[in-house]
Structure formats: structure tokens, C-alpha cells
N, C-alpha and C positions, 0 to 999 in steps of 0.2 A: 667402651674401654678407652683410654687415655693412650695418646700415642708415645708416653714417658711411661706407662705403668711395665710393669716386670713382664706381663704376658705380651705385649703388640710385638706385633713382626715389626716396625719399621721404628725407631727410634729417630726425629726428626731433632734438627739443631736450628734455631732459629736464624736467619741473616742479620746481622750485626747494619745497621743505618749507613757506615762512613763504608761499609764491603755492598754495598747498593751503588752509593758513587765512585766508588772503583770501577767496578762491574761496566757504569755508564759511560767511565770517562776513559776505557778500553773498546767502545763497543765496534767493532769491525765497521759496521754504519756510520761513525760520528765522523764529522768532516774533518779531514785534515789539517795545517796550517795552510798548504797549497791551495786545497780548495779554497777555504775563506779567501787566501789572497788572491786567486782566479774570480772570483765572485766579486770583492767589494773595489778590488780597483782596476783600473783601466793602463791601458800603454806600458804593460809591464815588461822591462828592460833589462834585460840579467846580467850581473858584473861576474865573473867566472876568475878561481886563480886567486892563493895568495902569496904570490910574488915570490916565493921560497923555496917551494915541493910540488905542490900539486893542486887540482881543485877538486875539493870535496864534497861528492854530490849528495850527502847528507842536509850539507845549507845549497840553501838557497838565495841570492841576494841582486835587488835591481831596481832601478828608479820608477815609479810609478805616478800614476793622476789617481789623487781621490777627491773626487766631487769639485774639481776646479784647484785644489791642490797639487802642487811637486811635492813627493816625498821620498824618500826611500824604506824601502821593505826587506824585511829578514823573514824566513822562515824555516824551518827543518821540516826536511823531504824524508819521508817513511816507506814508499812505494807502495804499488799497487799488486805486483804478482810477486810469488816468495823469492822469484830472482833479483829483482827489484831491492826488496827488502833488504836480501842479503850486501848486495852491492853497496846499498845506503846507511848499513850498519843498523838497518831498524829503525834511522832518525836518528842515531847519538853519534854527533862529528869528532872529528876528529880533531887534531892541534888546527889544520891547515883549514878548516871549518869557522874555527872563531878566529883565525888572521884574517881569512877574506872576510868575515861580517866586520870585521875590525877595521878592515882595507875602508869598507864599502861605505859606513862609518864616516870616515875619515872625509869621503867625497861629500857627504853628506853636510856634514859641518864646512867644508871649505863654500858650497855654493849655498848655506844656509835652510839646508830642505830638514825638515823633520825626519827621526828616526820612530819608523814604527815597526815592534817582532811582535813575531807569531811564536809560541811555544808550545809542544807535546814532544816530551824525549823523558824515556826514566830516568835521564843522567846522561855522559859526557862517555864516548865511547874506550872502552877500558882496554882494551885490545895492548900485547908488549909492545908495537910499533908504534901506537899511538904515546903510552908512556915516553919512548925514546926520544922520540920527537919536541915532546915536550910537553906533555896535555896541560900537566897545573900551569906552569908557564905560562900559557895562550889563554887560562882562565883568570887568572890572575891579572893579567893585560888588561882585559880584555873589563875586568871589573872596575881598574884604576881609569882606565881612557872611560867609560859611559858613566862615571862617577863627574868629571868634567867637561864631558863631551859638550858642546857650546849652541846647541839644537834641544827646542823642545823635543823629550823624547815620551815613548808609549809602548808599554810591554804587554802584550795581549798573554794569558796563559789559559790555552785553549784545548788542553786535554790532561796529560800529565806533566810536572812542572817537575824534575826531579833533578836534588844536586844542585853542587856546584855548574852541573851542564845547562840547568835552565839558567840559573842566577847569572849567569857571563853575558846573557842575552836579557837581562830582566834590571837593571838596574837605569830605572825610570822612572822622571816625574810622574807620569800615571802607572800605577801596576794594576791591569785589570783580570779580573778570573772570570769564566766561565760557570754559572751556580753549580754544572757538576764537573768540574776540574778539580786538579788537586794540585800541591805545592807541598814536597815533602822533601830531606834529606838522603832518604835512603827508602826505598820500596817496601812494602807491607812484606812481603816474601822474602826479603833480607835482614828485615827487622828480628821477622818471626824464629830466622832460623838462627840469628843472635842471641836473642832474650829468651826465647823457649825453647831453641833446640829442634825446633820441629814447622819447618815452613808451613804446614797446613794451619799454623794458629794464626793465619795471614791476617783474617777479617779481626779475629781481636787485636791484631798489631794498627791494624787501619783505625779501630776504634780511638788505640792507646796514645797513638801519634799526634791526633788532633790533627788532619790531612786535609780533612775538605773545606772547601770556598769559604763557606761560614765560617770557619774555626780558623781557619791561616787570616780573616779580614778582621776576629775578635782580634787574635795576637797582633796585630796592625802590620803585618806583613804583607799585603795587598791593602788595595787604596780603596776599590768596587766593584763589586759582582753584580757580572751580566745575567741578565736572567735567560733561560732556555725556555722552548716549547716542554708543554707538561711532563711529556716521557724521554726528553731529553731533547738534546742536538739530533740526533740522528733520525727521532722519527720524524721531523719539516726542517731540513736542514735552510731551505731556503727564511724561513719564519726567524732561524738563528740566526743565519746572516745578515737579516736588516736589522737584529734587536743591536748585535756586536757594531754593525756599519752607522747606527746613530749614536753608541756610545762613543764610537772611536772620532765622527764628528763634534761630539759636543766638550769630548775633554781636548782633541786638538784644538779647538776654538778658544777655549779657556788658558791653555798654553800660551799658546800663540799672541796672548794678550802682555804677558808677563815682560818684564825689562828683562834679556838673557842673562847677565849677574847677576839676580833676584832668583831665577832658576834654577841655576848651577847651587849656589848657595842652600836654597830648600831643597835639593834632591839631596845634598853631601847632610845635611844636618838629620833629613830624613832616613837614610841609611846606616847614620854612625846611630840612632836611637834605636833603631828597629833588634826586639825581641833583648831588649835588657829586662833583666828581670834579679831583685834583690829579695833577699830573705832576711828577717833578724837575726843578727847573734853570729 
């Protein structure tokens, strides 16, 4: 008997492909940004504090070595224990989050060191104080200064890429993805309980959005996808961390070649094109 026919006890629903890399690109296992940047660089140096309010232990930010390179490093901190999490908002910063990356930035460009982030946040932390503060504000900044910013830059999106919250941190001559990362506006779960009314149509909302690696690199909103071990990051995280630490060598290389007004230039031209889209009539 058919497991759809009118008699079976269990009516099954199939997994939808783009609700498989969701699945991967939350998986408890998969390494964080922290991790990767414990792993791929060396003499890591943390800048704390945006000069304003407070410092927000969601980011992360500090000068590092990679491979005989000065650079600086962003990342968003998620924690490890649920007190942890709660503390760090989950990974989604606050206003005072993207001023110190902003700060940090800023050092960046005065001594000439490349900016390279790390991104996994569903989004920009939504909290009333956070509005208060100023969230779009500091996103808005935050996207005008890394649009000119005068440093090769490199946006790694290394789990989930959500919002306005990754974009603040994502606007770089290289944007690279993760093959199961995703890069979306708004989460399969808030899509679904938009358009259908009913958050469980999550997986078809992941389908509908066009979310994963491959579909945000057709719309040319990511530049290359890194590829993962077969069942993902998490099952050899180490195997992932070399594949990401030779791409992040070989586009910094290529960067780094470039005259900086040649840079600034294709990063602005490449942002003002990205996801136009005309219709007839």
C-alpha cells in the first residue's frame, strides 16, 4: 500500500531541497563565525566598545595574521550555552554592534589592512531598545561607509545570511557563500506566516524565496560558493576550514592586486546593479 493511499496510517510529505539547506545551514554542529576565525587566523586582537553606549557582545572585532597577512576580522558571536545565547541576542547585534564593526573598520582603512567578515545572524536584533538606539541608522551607515570603504574587502556568509543585519556587514568586493548557506530578506518562518498564514509552510517559503548558495550566486548577489565536506560543515569542520581558508587566500590575493580607486569603483557599480530586474510593459 502507498504511503499517500486513503488506507496507510502515516501520510508522509516530502522535504522540499532549499528546507534541506536550511536544515544544514542551522545545524547545532556547523561552526560558527568564531570558530572559523579561531581556526583560520592567528594573533587575534579584539577591538571592544562603540564609543557611544556600549559594546556589543554579539560582534565581534580585532586585528588578526592570516597566512603572513595584517588584517582585520568581524564576526557575529552566537554562543555556546543558552545563557550565552541569550546574552548575545542569538548573534543579531545590536545599533552599538555595527558602530564598533564600523569603528573597527575605520582602523582598518587608516593602517590599510583588509576588511574580512564572517556572517551567520537571521537578521539585525529587533528588540524596542535596539530600535531606539537607532538599528536602521547604524545599518544604513554602516552600508554607505563599506560601500567606499578604501581596503580590499571580503564578506564570508557562513551560515545564515539574513536582512538588512547580514548586508551591513556584507557589502564587499568578494561576497562568498558557503554551498549550504543561505542569504535571504526575511526567514522561511516569517515569509510563511506572511504569504500563507501559517508558519509550517516554512520549507515551501525556503523553496519560493530562492534562499540557497546556488540561487542567491544565479541572481548575482554573491560573487562564489565555497564548497563544504559532502554532509555539510559540521560533519569535518576542519576539511571546511581549509576549503574557506584557501578561498579567502586566493580572493585576498586577487584583491590586493587591484589599484584601491579601481576597487571602490567596482564594488559601488557592483552594488548599485545587483538584483535589478525589468519586465515588459
Amino acid at each position: 500500500m502507498s504511503e499517500s493511499s486513503p488506507g496507510s496510517a502515516v501520510e508522509t510529505r516530502a522535504i522540499k531541497p532549499a528546507w534541506i539547506k536550511v536544515e544544514r545551514a542551522r545545524h547545532p554542529k556547523r561552526p560558527y563565525p568564531m570558530d572559523l576565525i579561531q581556526n583560520i587566523f592567528t594573533d587575534f586582537s579584539e577591538i571592544h566598545g562603540d564609543r557611544a553606549f556600549a559594546d556589543d557582545e554579539a560582534v565581534a572585532c580585532g586585528m588578526a595574521r592570516f597566512r603572513g597577512r595584517e588584517v582585520l576580522v568581524i564576526g557575529n558571536r552566537k554562543g555556546g550555552s543558552t545563557k550565552e545565547k541569550v546574552r548575545r541576542n542569538f548573534g543579531m547585534p545590536s545599533p552599538e554592534g555595527y558602530r564598533k564593526a564600523l569603528r573597527a573598520m575605520k582602523f582598518a582603512e587608516k593602517f590599510g589592512r583588509p576588511v574580512i567578515t564572517f556572517i551567520d545572524l537571521p537578521g539585525a536584533y529587533p528588540g524596542l531598545g535596539a530600535e531606539e538606539r537607532g538599528q536602521a541608522e547604524a545599518i544604513a551607515r554602516n552600508l554607505l561607509e563599506m560601500a567606499r570603504l578604501k581596503v580590499p574587502t571580503i564578506a564570508i556568509i557562513s551560515g545564515e545570511g539574513g536582512s538588512g543585519g547580514a548586508l551591513a556587514l556584507a557589502v564587499a568586493d568578494s561576497v562568498l557563500i558557503l554551498e549550504n548557506a543561505l542569504y535571504f530578506v526575511i526567514s522561511p518562518e516569517g515569509c510563511a506566516s506572511i504569504m500563507w498564514k501559517n508558519s509550517d509552510a516554512k520549507d515551501e517559503a525556503a523553496e519560493a524565496m530562492h534562499i540557497t548558495a546556488q540561487e542567491v550566486k544565479r541572481l548575482g548577489c554573491v560573487d562564489e560558493i565555497i564548497p563544504e565536506p559532502a554532509e555539510g560543515a559540521h560533519a569535518n569542520p576542519d576539511e571546511a576550514t581549509r576549503l574557506l581558508a584557501d578561498a579567502i587566500e586566493r580572493n585576498l590575493a586577487d584583491l590586493q592586486a587591484w589599484p584601491i580607486a579601481d576597487l571602490v569603483r567596482e564594488r559601488q557599480t557592483k552594488f548599485r546593479n545587483i538584483a535589478q530586474f525589468y519586465t515588459e510593459g
